[in-house]
Backbone bond lengths (Angstrom), bond angles and torsions (degrees), N, CA, C in turn:
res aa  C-N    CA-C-N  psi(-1)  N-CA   C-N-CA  omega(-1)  CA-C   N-CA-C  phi
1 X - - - 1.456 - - 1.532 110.35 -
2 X 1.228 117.05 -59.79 1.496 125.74 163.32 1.316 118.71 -29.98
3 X 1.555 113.25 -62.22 1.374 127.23 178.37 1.743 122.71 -40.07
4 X 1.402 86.82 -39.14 1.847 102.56 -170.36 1.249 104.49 -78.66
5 X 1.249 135.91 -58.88 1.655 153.31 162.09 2.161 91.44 -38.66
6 X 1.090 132.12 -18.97 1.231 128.61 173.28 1.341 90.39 -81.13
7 X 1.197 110.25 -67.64 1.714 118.87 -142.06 1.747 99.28 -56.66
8 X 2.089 104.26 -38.65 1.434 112.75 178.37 1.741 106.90 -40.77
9 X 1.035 98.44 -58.56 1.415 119.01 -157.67 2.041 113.33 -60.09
10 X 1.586 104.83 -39.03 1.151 118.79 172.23 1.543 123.10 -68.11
11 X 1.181 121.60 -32.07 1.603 153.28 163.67 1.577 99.31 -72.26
12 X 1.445 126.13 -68.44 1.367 112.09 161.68 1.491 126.44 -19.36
13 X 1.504 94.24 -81.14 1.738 88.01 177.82 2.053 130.67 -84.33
14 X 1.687 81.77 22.28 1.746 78.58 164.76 1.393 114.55 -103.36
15 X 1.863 104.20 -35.29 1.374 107.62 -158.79 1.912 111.49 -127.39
16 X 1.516 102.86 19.73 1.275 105.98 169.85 1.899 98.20 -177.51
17 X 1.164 101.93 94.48 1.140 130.60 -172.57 1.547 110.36 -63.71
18 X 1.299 127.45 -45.39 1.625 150.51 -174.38 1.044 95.32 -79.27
19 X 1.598 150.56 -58.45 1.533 140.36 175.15 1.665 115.68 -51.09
20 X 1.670 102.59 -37.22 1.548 107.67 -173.53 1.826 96.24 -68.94
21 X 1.165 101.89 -23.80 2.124 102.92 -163.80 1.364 96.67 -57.40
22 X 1.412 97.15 -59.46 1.722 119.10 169.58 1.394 118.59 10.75
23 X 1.590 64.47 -105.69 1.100 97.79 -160.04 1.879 107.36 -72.05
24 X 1.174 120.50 -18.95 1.635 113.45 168.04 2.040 108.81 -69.68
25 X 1.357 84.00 -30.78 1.996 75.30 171.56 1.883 117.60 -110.92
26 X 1.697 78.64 25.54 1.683 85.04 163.36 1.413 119.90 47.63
27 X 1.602 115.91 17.92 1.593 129.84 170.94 1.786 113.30 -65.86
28 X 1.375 110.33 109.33 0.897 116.18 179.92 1.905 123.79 -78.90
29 X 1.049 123.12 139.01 1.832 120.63 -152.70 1.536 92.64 -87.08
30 X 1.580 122.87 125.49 0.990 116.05 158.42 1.718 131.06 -101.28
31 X 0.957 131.11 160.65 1.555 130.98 -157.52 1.562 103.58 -158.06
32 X 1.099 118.56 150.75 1.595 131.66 149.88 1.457 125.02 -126.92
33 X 0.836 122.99 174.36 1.692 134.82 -147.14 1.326 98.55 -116.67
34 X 1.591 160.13 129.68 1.377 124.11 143.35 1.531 83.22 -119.30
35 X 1.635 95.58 130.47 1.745 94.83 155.18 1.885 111.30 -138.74
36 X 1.423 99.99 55.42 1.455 104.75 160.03 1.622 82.48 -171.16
37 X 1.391 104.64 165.20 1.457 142.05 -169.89 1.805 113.97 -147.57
38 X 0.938 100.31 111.99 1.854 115.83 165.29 1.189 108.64 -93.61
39 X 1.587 113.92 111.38 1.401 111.72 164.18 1.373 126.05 -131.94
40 X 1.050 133.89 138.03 1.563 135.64 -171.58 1.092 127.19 -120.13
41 X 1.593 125.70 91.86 0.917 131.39 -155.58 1.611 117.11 -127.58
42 X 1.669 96.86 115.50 1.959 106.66 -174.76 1.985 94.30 60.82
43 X 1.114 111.99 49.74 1.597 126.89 -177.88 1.153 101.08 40.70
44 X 1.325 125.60 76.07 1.547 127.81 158.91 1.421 90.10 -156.63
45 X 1.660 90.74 120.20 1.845 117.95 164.35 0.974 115.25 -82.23
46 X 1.437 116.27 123.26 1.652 127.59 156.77 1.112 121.74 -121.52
47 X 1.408 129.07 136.84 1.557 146.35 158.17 1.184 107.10 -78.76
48 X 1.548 125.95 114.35 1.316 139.23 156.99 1.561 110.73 -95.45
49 X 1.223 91.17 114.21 1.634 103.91 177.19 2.320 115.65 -118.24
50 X 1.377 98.11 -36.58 1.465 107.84 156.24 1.629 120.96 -21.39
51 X 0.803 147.54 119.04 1.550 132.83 -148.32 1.731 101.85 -79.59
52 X 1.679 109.87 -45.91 1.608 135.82 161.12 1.487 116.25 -28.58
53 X 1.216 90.77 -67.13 1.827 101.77 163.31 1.381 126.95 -72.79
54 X 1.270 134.10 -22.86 1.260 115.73 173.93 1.878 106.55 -95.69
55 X 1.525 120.52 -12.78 1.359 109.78 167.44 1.536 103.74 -65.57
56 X 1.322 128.99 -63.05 2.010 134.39 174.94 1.307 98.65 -24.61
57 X 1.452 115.70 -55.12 1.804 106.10 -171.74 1.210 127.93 -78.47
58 X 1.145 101.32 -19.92 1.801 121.67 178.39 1.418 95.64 -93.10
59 X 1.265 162.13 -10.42 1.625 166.22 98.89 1.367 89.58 -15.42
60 X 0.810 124.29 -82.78 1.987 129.28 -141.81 1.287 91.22 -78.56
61 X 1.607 143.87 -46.68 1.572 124.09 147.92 1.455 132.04 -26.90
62 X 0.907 119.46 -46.53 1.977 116.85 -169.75 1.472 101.05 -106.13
63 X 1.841 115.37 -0.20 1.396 133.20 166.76 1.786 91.99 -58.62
64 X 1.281 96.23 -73.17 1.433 105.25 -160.84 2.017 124.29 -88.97
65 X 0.849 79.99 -1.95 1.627 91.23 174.90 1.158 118.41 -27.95
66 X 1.679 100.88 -65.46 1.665 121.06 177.14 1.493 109.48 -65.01
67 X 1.188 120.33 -25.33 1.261 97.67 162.51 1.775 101.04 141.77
68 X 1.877 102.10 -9.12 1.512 99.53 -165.13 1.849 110.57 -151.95
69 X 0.696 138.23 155.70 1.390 130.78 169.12 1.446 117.83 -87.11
70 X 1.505 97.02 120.18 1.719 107.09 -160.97 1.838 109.76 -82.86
71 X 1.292 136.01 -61.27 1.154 144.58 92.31 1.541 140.95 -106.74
72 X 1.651 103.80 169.88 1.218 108.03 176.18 1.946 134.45 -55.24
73 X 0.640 142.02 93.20 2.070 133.36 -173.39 1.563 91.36 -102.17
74 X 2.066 73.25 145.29 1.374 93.18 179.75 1.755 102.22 -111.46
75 X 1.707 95.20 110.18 1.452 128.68 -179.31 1.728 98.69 -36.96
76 X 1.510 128.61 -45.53 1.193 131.50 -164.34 1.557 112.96 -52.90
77 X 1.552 107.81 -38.97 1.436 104.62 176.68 1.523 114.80 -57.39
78 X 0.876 116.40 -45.66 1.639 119.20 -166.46 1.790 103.92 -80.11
79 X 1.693 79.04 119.99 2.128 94.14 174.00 1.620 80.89 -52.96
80 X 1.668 75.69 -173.33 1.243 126.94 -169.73 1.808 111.63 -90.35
């Protein structure tokens, strides 16, 4: 058991450097979930709940934030 938690740890700091940071300063990963989207558009409300559709809107949100569309991504690559 010991051994493996070694071997983790040795592989850590050869071949993923940011997990070893980690986890030596015990930084825990934070994340959020969105799986619906409210959008209102030319006064028409929609609930996106479709998983497809609310990643596109949640893209085309932090697309435009700043003020502009930086480029286009195709949502399909990225799991779930």
């Amino acid at each position: 058991m010991i051994k493996s938690f070694i071997n983790e740890r040795n592989h850590n700091y050869k071949d993923n450097k940011k997990r070893m940071i980690n986890s030596i300063t015990e930084k825990h990963i934070k994340s959020i979930s969105i799986d619906k989207v409210y959008y209102n558009d030319n006064r028409k409300d929609t609930l996106y709940t479709e998983v497809q559709d609310v990643k596109d809107h949640t893209n085309l949100h932090f697309q435009r934030i700043a003020g502009a569309i930086n480029q286009e991504k195709n949502m399909t690559l990225y799991p779930e």
